[in-house]
N, C-alpha and C positions, 0 to 999 in steps of 0.2 A: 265189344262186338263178340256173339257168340258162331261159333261156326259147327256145322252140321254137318252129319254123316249120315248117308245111306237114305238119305230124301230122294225116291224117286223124282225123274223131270215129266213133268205132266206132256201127254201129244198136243198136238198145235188142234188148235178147233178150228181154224177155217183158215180162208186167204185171203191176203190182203189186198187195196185195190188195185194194186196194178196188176197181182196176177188174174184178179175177175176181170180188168180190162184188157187185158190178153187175152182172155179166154172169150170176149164177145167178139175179139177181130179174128177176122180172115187173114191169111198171107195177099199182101198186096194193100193192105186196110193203114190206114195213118191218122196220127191226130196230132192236133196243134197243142204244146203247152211250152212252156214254160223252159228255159234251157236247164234250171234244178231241177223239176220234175224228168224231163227229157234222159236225166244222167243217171237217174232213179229208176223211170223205166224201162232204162236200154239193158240198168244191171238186173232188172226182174226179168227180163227178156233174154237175157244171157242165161239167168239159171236157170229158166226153163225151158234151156236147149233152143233158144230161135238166134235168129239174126236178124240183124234192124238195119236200118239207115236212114241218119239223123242228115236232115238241110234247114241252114235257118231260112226262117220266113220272113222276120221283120226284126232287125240286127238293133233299131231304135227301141223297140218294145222288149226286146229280149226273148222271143222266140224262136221257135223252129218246131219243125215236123219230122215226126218221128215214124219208117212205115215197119212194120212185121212182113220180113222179107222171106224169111224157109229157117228150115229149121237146121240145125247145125249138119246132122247126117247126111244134108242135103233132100231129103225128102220133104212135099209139103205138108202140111197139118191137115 
């Protein structure tokens, strides 16, 4: 294995879906997935500053709903 010095790290070229599916909801907006997805998107939802609140919806199927609640400063989007 060889190891390398002084490689630039390339910028990110775009976002991935959770943060475009954040970026199409409102504060107040929810959607149904998945409780992995769910844990995924509360942490994409964390990084970019909001606040969530997760309720499962159907405990047999393994979901819940997840809404985009405000953003950490407390102000909304």
């Amino acid at each position: 294995m060889q190891i390398d010095s002084g490689v630039p790290i390339p910028k990110r070229t775009g976002r991935g879906k959770w943060q475009q599916l954040s970026d199409q909801m409102n504060i107040g907006d929810s959607v149904l997935l998945t409780t992995k997805e769910a844990n995924t998107f509360r942490a994409a939802l964390n990084s970019l500053g909001f606040k969530c609140v997760i309720r499962t919806e159907d405990k047999d199927a393994g979901l819940v709903r997840i809404w985009k609640s405000e953003q950490k400063n407390g102000d909304a989007a």
